[in-house]
Structures are given as structure tokens and as C-alpha cells.
N, C-alpha and C positions, 0 to 999 in steps of 0.2 A: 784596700784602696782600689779606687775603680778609675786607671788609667783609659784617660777620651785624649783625641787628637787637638780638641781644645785645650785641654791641660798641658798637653809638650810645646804647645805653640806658646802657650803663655810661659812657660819654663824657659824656653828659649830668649822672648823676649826680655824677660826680667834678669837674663844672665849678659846678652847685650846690650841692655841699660848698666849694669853695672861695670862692665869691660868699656863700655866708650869714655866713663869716668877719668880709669885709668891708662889708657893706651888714647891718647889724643890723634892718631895718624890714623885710624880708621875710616875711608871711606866709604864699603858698603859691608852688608851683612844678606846674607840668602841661605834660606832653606835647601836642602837639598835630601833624596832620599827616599822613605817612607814615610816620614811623618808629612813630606809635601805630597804626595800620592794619596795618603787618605788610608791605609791599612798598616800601621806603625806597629801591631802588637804582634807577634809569636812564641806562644808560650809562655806569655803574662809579660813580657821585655821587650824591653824596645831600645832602640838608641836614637838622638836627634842631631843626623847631619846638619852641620853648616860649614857657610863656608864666609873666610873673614878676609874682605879686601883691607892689604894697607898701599897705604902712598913711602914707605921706609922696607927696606929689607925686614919682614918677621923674622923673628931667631929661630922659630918652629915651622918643621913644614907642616903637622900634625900632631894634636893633640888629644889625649882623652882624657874626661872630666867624670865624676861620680857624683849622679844627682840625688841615688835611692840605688836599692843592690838593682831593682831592674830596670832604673832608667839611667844610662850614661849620654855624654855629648861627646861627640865627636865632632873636631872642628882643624877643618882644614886650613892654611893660612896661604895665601896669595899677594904677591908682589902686584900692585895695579897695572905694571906692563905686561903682566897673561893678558889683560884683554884689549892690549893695541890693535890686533887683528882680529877685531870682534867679528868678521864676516865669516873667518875660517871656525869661529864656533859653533856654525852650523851644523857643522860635522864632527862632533864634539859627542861622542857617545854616552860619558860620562856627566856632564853638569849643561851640555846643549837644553835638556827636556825642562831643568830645574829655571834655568833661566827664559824659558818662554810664559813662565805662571807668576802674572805681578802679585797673586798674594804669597810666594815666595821671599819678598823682599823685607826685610826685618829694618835694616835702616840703607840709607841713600842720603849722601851726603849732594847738595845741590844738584838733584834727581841724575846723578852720573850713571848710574845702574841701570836706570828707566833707557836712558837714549841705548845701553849697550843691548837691552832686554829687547827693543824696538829693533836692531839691526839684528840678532840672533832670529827675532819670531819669523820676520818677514821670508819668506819660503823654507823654514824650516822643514816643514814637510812636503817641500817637494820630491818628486820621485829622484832626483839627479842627489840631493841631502841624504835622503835615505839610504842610497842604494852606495853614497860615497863614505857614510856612516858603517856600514855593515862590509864595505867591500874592505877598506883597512883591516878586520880581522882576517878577513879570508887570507888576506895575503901574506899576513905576518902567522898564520897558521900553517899556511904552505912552508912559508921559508923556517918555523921552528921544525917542520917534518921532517925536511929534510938533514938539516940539523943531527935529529935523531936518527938518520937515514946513513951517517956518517960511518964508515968502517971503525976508523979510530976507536983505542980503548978509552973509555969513560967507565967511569965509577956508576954502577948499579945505581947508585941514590941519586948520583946524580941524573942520573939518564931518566928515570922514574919522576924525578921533580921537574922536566923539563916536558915529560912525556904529557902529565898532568895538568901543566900549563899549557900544552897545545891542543889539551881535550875542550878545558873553556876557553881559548881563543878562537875554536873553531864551533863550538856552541854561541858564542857570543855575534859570530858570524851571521848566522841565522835568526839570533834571538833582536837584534836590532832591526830587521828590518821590521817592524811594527813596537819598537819599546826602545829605552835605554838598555845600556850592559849590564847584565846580570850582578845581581848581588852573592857574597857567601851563602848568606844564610836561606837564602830564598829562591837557591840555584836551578833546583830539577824544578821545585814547585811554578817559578816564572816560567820555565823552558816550555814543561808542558803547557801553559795557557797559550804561550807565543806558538807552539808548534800545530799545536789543534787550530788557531788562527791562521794560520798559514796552509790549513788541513794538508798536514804532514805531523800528524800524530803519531806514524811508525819511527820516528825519526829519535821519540821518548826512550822508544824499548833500544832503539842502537848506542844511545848516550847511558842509559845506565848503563851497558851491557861493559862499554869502554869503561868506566871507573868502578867494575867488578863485583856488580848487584846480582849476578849470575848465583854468587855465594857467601852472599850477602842474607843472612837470617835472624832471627831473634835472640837467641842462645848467642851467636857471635856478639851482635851488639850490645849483650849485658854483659860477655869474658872482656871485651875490650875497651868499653864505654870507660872504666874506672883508670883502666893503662892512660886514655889519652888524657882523661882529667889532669891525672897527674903529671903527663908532660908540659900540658900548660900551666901547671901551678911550680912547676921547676924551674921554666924557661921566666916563669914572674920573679923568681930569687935573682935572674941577672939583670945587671946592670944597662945593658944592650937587648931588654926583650922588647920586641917589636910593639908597637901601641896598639893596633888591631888585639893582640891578646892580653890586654893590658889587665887583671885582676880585678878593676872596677867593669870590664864586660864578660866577669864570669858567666851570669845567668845568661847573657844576651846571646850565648853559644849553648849553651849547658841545655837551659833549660827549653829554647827552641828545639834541639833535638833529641830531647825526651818526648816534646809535646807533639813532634814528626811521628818517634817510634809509637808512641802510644794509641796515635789517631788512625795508623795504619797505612800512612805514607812512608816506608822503613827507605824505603829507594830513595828518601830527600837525605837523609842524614848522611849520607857517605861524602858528598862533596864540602861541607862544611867542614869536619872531621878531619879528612885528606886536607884540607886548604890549612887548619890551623894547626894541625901536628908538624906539618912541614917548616909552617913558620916559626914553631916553638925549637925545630932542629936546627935552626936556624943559629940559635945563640947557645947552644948547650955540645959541652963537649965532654960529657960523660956516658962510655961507651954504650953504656947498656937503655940507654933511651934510644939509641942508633939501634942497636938490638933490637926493643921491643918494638920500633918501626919495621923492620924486616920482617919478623914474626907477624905483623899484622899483615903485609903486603902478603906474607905465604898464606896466610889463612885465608886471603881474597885471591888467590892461583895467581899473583903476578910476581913472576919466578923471571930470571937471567935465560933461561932455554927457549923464553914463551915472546923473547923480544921480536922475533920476524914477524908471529902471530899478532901482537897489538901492532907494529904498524903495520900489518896489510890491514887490518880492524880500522883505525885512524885513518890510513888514507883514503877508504872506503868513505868515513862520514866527512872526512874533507871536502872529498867528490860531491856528493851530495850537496854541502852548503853551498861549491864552487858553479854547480850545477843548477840552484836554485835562484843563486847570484845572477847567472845567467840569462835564466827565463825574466827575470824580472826585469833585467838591462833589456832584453829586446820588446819586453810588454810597452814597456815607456820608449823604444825606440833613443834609449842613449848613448 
């Protein structure tokens, strides 16, 4: 079957038609993602973000849905009072870019979505949007540094899962000033487009370097590839596993980072990987899954001895994004 960005659109649509059936409080429906970008496929899957206004409290904040093994929906649910302060959407890294594109719009109940889509476009890309879009990471990357900066004992896992989230809060830093926030699956591969655009392409080799591509090779990623599968197929037997790794988007992980290692971009798969092992640790309290996560983290050299070493590494490319932040606040004189 030869999935087109025509076909998910109509996929979507025809599952919108059938939900407004049912759920009478629906005011609008929107695209969101890659399948409104226009390059929806990696490694033959895909998923179709939306996002679903009601006028009533939804019971979900998020759901995932199984259309075919490689196409799922994901669909986010919104109380209509997120966009009371539709002007602060502007700066909205995550669903700002989706709601400037009116063929986004799936349904619009008495064009309400229209007037918010008109108050979100109108300077959206001004430099002052931009730069107030990208500057919230910077700043909540400083303050998780320090964090990590803390004397305090913390637990290795957990220092590591914090350490990990401040690598892309502080990628995410950089990566917005010209795009939305990074996706899982599409992590290094966005970064490096965003970073050559911003020609600071060195910037690639310091961001893998932080999430431990140094030793990072092919024999690794076939000993471990089968370890993580099966964490996420453990963390699917609970009751509490996270819907991001929800069994209906097996392949939309699986098989993107096969189609990475194979094409010769081995440096994209680590951050997916790292993002959903984590999540799958998440709900699982069977020792030896905690186990084979530290076995992996030793096999990538990120050891309890080596914690000074990543953050002076971290706060090095923080500097960087903070530093970049910069030139750009004085280019536009904000």
C-alpha cells in the first residue's frame, strides 16, 4: 500500500466525520504535525496528529488510535478555554506553526477557529515571536542545569532522565528559532536542517556527542535494538503505559529507526530510543528492565564518575544556544 499525504488527510477527515456523530461538543478539529508539513513518512509509518477542541471538560488529554500497523492517530483533546489567550499562542512552540495553515483546519464550528487562526498568524513570525518562542527553552534549560548542578544525592536514573530532558530543552532552544519544537522521531534529523540554517552545523556534532554517539556503532545498535523493543512491549502489558508508546505505534518507533540505521544516519536513532525507553521505565517495576537501562547507558560511557564531565559538556552547548539567543535579540534590537 502506497501511503500519500492525501490519503492521511482523508483518513483523518473520515474519523472526524464520524466522532462529531458522537461527541456533540466538538468545536474545532486541526492538523497538527507532519502529515501538515507535508513529509508524514519514515520508514514506511507514520502517525496523524490532531488536535480536538471541546466546548465540555474531555475525559482524555490524549489518545492513540490504530488505523493499519503503520498508520496511528494521535489526538490530543483541548478544553476551548486554551485558547482564551489566543495572542499568547504566538509563542506557542508546539501547535503556534499548526494553527497559522488554514488547510489545517478539519472542522470549525461557526468559523471560531478561523478568527483564533487570524489572531495567532498576524505576527507570528515576528522577530520579537521568535525569539520569545525559543527564549522559554533557553531558560527552562538553564534552570533544569542547574538542577542537575545540585550537590544533593539523587538517584543515577534519575539524574540521567533529567540530564536528557535538558539536552532537548536546550536543542529545542535553537531548533525554534527558524521551526517548531522538535519532534521524537525526527530529532537529530530536524536539528541538523535547523542548525545548517542557522549555519552553525558544528552545533550537530556537539548534540550527538551529548547523547553518547561517540560510542554509538552498529553491532551496539543490533545487541540493544531487541533489549529496547522489549521494554516497550512490557511497559504495553501495564495498565499505566504511557500512550506515546502505546502498541498501536509500534512500527511508528520500530521501524523509523531501523530505516535511520540502515540509510546511514545511525546518529538519529539514539534520541528516540533514549526518549521511549525512559518512558516505558516509567511504569514498569521489574528490576531487571532498570538493569538493562544501565547496561545500555554503560555501553554509551554515561557512568555516575563521568557526571562533572556531561555537565561542563551541557553547559557548554547551553552557552551556545544562550549565546545565539543573543546575537539574535541584538540583530532585531529587542
Amino acid at each position: 500500500m502506497r501511503i500519500t499525504q492525501e490519503m492521511l488527510i482523508k483518513i483523518a477527515k473520515d474519523h472526524v466525520a464520524r466522532r462529531i456523530r458522537r461527541e456533540k461538543d466538538l468545536v474545532a478539529v486541526y492538523l497538527t504535525g507532519s502529515v501538515s508539513e507535508g513529509e508524514p513518512l519514515l520508514g514506511g509509518s507514520t502517525d496523524i496528529d490532531l488536535i480536538f477542541v471541546h466546548k465540555e471538560e474531555p475525559p482524555l488529554k490524549r489518545e492513540v488510535l490504530r488505523v493499519t500497523y503503520e498508520i496511528s492517530l494521535d489526538i490530543e483533546h483541548h478544553h476551548q478555554s486554551f485558547y482564551t489567550y489566543h495572542r499568547r499562542l504566538r509563542q506557542n512552540p508546539y501547535i503556534g506553526h499548526a494553527l497559522c495553515k488554514h488547510q489545517n483546519i478539519l472542522l470549525d464550528s461557526d468559523h471560531w477557529l478561523e478568527f483564533i487562526q487570524a489572531s495567532v498568524s498576524s505576527r507570528f513570525d515576528s522577530p520579537e515571536n521568535v525569539y520569545g518562542r525559543a527564549q522559554q527553552f533557553a531558560e527552562k534549560a538553564r534552570t533544569q542545569w542547574f538542577d542537575l548542578d545540585d550537590p544533593q544525592e539523587v538517584a543515577w536514573e534519575a539524574w540521567v532522565a533529567l540530564y536528557f530532558k535538558t539536552v532537548g530543552t536546550a536543542a529545542n532552544a535553537i531548533a525554534c528559532l527558524n521551526g517548531p519544537a522538535l519532534t521524537a522521531r525526527r530529532f537529530m534529523l530536524d536539528f541538523t536542517t535547523r542548525a545548517e540554517a542557522l549555519e552553525r552545523l558544528p552545533l550537530v556534532g556537539d548534540l550527538t556527542r551529548l547523547l553518547g554517539n561517540e560510542n554509538m556503532n552498529e553491532d551496539l545498535f543490533k545487541e540493544w535494538r531487541p533489549v529496547w523493543e522489549g521494554t516497550l512491549a512490557a511497559a504495553n502489558e501495564q495498565s499505566d503505559c504511557p500512550p506515546n508508546i502505546s502498541k498501536v505505534r509500534k512500527a511508528y518507533f520500530l521501524h523509523s529507526v531501523d530505516a535511520m540505521a540502515e540509510s546511514g544516519t545511525l546518529h538519529a536513532v539514539l534520541w528516540p530510543m533514549l526518549e521511549t525507553w525512559q518512558q516505558a521505565l516509567t511504569c514498569l517495576e521489574d528490576e531487571k528492565h532498570h538493569q538493562n537501562w544501565q547496561y545500555f547507558l554503560d555501553a554509551l560511557d554515561f557512568q555516575v564518575e563521568k557526571r562533572e564531565e556531561l555537565l561542563r559538556d551541557l553547559d557548554h552547548f547551553i552557552d551556545q544556544a544562550e549565546h545565539l539567543l543573543e546575537d539574535y535579540k541584538n540583530e532585531y534590537n529587542l
